[in-house]
VOPA-577568 format. One record per residue (C-alpha): residue in three letters; x, y, z. Coordinates in nm, 3 decimals, always signed. Layout:
// VOPA-577568
  res        x        y        z
  ALA        X        Y        Z
...
***
This chain:
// VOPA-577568
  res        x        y        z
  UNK   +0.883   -0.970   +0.550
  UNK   +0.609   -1.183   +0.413
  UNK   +0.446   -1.008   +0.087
  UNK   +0.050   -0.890   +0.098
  UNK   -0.191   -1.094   -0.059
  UNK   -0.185   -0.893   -0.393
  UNK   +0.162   -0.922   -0.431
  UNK   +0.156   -1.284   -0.341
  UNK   -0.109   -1.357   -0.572
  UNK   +0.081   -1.216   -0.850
  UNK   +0.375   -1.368   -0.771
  UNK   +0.165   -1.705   -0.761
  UNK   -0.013   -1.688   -1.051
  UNK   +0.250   -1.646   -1.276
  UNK   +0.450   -1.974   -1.114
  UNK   +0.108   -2.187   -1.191
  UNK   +0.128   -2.394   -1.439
  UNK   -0.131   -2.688   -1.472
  UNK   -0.146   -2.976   -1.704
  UNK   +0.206   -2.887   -1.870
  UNK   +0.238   -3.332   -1.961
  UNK   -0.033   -3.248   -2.196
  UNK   +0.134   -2.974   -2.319
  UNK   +0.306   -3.216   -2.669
  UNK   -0.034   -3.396   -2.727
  UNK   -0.204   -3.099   -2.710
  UNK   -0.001   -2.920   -2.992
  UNK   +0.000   -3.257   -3.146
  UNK   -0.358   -3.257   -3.159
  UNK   -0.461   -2.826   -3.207
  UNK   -0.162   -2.761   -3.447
  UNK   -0.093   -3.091   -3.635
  UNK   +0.283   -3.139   -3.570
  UNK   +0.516   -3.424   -3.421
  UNK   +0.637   -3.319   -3.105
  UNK   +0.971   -3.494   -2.974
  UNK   +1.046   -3.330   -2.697
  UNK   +0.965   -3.056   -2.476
  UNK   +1.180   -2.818   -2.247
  UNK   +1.183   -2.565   -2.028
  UNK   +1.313   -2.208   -2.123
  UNK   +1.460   -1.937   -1.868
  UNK   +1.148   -1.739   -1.638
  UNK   +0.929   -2.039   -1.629
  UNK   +0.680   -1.890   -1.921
  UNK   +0.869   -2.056   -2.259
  UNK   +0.887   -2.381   -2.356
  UNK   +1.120   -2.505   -2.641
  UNK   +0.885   -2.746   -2.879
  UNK   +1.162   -2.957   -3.083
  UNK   +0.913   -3.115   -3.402
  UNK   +0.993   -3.422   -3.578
  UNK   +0.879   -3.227   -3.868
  UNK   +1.003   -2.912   -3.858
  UNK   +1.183   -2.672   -3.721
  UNK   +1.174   -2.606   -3.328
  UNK   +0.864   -2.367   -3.201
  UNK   +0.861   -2.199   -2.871
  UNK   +0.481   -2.265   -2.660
  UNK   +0.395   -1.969   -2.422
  UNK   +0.183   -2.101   -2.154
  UNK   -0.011   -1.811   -1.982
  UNK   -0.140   -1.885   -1.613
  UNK   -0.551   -1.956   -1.632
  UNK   -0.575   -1.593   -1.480
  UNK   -0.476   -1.407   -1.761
  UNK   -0.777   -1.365   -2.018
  UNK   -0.722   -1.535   -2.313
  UNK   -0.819   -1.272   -2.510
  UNK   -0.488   -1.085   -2.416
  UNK   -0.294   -1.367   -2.587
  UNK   -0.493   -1.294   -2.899
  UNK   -0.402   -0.925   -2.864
  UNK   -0.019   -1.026   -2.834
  UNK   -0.060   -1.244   -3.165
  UNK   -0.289   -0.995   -3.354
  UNK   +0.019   -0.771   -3.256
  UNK   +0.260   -1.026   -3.408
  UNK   +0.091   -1.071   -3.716
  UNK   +0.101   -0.665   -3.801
  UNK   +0.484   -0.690   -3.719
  UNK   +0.524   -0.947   -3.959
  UNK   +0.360   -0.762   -4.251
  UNK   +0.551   -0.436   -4.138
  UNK   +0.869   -0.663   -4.190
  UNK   +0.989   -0.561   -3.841
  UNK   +1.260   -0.781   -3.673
  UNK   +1.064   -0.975   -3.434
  UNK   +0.905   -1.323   -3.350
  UNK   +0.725   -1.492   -3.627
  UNK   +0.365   -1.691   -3.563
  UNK   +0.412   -2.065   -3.604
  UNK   +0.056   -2.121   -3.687
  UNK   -0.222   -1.986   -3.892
  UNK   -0.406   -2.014   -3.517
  UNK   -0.138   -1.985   -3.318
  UNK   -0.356   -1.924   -2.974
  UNK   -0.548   -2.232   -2.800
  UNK   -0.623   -2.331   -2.475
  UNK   -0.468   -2.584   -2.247
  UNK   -0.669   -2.652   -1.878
  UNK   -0.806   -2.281   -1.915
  UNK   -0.470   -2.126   -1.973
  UNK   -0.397   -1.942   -2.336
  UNK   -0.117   -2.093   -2.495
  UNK   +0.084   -1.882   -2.773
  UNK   +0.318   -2.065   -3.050
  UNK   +0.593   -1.894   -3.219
  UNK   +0.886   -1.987   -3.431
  UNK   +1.188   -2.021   -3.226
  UNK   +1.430   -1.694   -3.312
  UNK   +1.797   -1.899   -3.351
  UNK   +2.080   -1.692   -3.204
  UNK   +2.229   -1.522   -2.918
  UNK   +2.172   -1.261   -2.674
  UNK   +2.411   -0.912   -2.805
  UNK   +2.734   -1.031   -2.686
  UNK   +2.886   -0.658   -2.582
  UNK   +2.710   -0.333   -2.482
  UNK   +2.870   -0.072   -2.693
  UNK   +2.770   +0.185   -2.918
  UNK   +2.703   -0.032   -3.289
  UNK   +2.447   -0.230   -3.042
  UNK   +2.282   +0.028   -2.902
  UNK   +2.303   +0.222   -3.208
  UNK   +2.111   -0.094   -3.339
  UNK   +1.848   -0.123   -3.058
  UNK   +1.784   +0.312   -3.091
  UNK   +1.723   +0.242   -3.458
  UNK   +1.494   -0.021   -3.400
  UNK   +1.304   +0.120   -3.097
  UNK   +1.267   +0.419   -3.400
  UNK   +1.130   +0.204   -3.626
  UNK   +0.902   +0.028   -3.426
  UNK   +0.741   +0.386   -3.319
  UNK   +0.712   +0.497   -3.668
  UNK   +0.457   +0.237   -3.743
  UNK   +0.090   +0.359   -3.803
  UNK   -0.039   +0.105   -3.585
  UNK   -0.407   +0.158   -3.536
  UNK   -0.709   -0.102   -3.465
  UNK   -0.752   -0.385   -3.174
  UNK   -0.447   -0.531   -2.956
  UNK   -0.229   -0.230   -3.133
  UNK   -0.380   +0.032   -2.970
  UNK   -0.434   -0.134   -2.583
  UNK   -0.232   -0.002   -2.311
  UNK   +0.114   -0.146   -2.267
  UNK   +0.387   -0.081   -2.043
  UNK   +0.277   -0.275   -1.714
  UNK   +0.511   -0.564   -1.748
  UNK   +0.313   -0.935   -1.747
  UNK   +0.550   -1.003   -1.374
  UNK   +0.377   -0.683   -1.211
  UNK   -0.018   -0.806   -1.295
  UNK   -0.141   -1.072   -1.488
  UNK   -0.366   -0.872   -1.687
  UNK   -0.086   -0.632   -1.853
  UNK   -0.203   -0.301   -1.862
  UNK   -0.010   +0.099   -1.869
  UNK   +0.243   +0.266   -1.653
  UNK   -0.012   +0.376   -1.437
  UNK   -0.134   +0.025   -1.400
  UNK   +0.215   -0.004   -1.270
  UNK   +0.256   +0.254   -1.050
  UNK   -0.122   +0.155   -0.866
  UNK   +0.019   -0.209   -0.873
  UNK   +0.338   -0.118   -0.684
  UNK   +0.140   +0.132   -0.428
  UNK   -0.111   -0.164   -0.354
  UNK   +0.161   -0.368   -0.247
  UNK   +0.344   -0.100   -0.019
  UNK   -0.036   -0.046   +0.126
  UNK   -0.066   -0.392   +0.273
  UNK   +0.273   -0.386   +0.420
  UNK   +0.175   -0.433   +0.808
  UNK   +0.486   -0.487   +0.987
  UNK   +0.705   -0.202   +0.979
  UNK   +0.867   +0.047   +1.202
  UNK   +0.676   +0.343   +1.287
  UNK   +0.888   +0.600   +1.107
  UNK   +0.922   +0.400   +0.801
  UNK   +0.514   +0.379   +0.794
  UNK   +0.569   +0.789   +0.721
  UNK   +0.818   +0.715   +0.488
  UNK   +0.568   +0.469   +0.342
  UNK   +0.290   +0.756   +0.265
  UNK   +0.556   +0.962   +0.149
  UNK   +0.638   +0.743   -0.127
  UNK   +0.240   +0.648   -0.192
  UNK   +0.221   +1.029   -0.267
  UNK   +0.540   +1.059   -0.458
  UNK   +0.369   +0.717   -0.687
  UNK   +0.058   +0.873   -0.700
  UNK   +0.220   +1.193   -0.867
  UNK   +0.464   +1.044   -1.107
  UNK   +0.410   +1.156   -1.490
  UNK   +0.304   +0.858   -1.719
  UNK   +0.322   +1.080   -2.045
  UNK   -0.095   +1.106   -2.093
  UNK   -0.146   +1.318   -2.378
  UNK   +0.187   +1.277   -2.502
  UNK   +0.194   +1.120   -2.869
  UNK   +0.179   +0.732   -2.865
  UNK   +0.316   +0.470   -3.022
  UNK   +0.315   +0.045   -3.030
  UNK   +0.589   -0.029   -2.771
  UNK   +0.780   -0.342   -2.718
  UNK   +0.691   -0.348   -2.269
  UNK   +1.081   -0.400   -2.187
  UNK   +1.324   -0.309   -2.495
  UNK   +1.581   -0.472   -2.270
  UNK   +1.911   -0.750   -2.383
  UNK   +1.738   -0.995   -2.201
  UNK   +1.426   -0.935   -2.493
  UNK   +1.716   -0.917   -2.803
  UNK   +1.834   -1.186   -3.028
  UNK   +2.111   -1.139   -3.262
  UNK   +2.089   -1.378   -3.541
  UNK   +2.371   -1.557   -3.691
  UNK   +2.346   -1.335   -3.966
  UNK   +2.342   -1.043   -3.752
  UNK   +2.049   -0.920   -3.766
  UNK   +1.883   -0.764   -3.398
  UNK   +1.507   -0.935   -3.319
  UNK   +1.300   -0.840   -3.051
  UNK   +1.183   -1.094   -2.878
  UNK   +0.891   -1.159   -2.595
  UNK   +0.614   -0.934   -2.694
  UNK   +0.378   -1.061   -2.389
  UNK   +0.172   -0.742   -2.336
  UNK   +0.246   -0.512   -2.561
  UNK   +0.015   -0.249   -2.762
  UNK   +0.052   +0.130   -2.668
  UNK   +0.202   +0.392   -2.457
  UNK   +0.360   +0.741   -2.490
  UNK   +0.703   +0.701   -2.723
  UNK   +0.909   +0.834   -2.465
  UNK   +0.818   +0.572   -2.189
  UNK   +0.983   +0.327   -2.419
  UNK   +1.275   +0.535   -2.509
  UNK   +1.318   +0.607   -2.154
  UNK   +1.345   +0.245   -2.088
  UNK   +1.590   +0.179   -2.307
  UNK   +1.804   +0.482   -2.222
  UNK   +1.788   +0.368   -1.863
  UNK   +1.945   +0.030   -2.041
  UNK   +2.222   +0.189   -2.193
  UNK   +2.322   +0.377   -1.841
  UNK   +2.328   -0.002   -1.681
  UNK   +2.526   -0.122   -1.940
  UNK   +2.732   +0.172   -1.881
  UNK   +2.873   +0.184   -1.532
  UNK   +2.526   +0.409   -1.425
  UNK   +2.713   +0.666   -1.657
  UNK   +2.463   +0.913   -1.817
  UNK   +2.737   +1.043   -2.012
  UNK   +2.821   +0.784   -2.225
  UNK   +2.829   +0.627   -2.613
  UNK   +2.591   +0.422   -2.530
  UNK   +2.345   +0.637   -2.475
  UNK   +2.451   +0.882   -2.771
  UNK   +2.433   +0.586   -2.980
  UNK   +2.080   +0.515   -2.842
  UNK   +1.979   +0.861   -2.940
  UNK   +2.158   +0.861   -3.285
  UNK   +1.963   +0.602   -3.416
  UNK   +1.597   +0.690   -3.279
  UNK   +1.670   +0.972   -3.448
  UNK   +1.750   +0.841   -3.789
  UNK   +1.331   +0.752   -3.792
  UNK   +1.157   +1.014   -3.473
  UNK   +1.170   +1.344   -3.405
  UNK   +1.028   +1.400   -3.043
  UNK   +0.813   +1.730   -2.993
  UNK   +0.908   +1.988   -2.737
  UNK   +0.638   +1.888   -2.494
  UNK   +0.812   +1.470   -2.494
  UNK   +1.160   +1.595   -2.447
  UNK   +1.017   +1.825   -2.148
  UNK   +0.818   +1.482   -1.973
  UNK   +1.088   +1.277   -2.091
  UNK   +1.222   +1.297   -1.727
  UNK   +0.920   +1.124   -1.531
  UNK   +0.874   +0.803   -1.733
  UNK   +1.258   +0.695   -1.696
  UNK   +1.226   +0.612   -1.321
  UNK   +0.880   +0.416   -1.319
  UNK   +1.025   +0.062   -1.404
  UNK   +1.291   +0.049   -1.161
  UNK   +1.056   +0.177   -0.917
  UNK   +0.816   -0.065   -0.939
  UNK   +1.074   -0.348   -0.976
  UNK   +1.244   -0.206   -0.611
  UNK   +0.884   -0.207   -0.469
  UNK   +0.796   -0.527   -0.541
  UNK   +1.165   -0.610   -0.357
  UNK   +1.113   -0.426   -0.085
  UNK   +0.753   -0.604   -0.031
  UNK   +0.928   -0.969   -0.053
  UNK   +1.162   -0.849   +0.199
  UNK   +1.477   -0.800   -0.023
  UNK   +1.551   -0.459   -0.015
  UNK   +1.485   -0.175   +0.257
  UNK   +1.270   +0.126   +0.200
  UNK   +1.534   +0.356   +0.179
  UNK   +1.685   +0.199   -0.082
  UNK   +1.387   +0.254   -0.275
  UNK   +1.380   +0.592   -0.230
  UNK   +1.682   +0.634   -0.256
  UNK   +1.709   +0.433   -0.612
  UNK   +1.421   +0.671   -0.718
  UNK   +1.627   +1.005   -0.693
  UNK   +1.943   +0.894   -0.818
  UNK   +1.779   +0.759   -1.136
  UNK   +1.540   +1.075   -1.159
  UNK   +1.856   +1.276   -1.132
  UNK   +1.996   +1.014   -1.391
  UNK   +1.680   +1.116   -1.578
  UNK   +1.763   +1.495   -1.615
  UNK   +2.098   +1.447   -1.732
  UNK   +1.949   +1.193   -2.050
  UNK   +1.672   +1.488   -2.093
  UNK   +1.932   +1.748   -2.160
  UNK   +2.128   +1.481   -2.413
  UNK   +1.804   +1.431   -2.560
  UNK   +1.704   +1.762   -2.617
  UNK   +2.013   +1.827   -2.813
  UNK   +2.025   +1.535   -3.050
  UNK   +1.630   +1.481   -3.113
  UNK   +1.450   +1.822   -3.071
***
């Protein structure tokens, strides 16, 4: 199966990359700095700057689609993190946004470390406590209060969960070649996506978009930083605690049940308090971000419809089991 043009063009963009030998003169020339050497870091988006004066930067280079006025909102996001003393990448520059052949370009301080070396409870523990933290923050003004929880891979322009959820149903809709019955079962799921709680008028809070291990660094002094803030700003608190619940039952063996996910809840709750009304729509923001993620497979060809489906009522039963936990440790 060949993907539609939206999803192709997403895919696309975010592979483009133009004018990346220019990329050390150019920092050379915008920042002021000696660049030695350049490299490549995992998903295509990073690249390691090692400085002959100084210590190593990391330059995101965002595709010429994405306005650069949404890398501007990701630093203006990073600076109030700094002054809030939260665990997270540092700016390298006063001006830490240019442009490079139309595309925004981001430079950070490179965050020395390691991804969290076991999923157990002190980790997770960790991450709830942080995830707490982070959603305690009066964050108000600009970038901080933009939607958030459309991750950058879905749509170059970022965006909220339901910018997700009409991403993934405009990719099932130009799906042509498909066996009758599973066109029904198509318009099934475009009603069940269409339906799907994203938490609006639920309290909100600056999110990190994907609280995942993948996005953690653990310092060598042992200190947790969240990494890869790429469209972040705003969204209902428990669409990010969802996600990182969801995390814990990976990590887990899909077990609900588990320390992990205690140890999640513990320490959110050492800084948030959910109201009655969260822990009741806590439920129907867990699945959204594996849903999207099995859409976009099953567009590219990788996964069959019923597997979606499928994947979308065991985690939503997944999802009422961490609602009942919930209830008991944060109400």
């Amino acid at each position: 199966m060949m993907p539609g043009t939206r999803l192709a063009r997403v895919v696309g963009t975010w592979r483009e990359r133009t004018a990346l030998d220019e990329l050390p003169a150019h920092l050379e020339a915008v920042h002021g700095i000696g660049v030695a050497a350049i490299e490549p870091m995992p998903g295509g988006l990073l690249f390691r700057v090692e400085r002959t004066d100084g210590p190593p930067w990391v330059a995101r280079v965002f595709p010429s689609a994405r306005p650069i006025e949404r890398a501007h909102g990701d630093a203006e996001i990073l600076r109030f993190l700094e002054r809030e003393d939260f665990p997270a990448e540092r700016l390298a520059h006063p001006d830490p946004v240019s442009s490079l052949d139309g595309q925004g370009v981001l430079v950070t301080e490179l965050v020395e470390g390691a991804a969290p070396s076991s999923a157990d409870p002190h980790t997770f523990r960790t991450l709830g406590e942080l995830l707490g933290r982070l959603h305690a923050l009066r964050a108000a003004g600009g970038a901080l209060e933009r939607d958030a929880g459309c991750l950058h891979v879905w749509s170059v322009s970022d965006g909220g969960l339901r910018d997700a959820l009409d991403a993934a149903a405009s990719w099932l809709a130009e799906v042509e070649l498909m066996p009758e019955g599973e066109r029904d079962h198509r318009e099934s799921l475009l009603d069940t996506i269409a339906g799907i709680d994203v938490g609006a008028g639920l309290p909100r809070a600056l999110i990190h978009p994907d609280p995942a291990f993948e996005n953690v660094i653990v310092e060598p002094g042992g200190r947790h930083v969240f990494i890869d803030w790429t469209g972040a700003g705003c969204a209902p608190r428990v669409a990010s605690l969802g996600r990182l619940l969801l995390v814990a039952v990976q990590r887990s063996g899909w077990r609900p049940r588990s320390p992990n996910v205690d140890a999640v809840l513990a320490g959110y709750g050492d800084r948030v308090r959910l109201t009655s009304e969260e822990l009741d729509r806590l439920p129907g923001s867990i699945p959204i971000a594996p849903l999207v993620h099995d859409c976009m497979r099953f567009c590219m060809g990788r996964m069959a419809l019923e597997e979606v489906t499928g994947g979308f009522a065991a985690i939503s039963r997944i999802a009422e089991v961490l609602a009942a936990r919930a209830r008991q440790v944060l109400a």
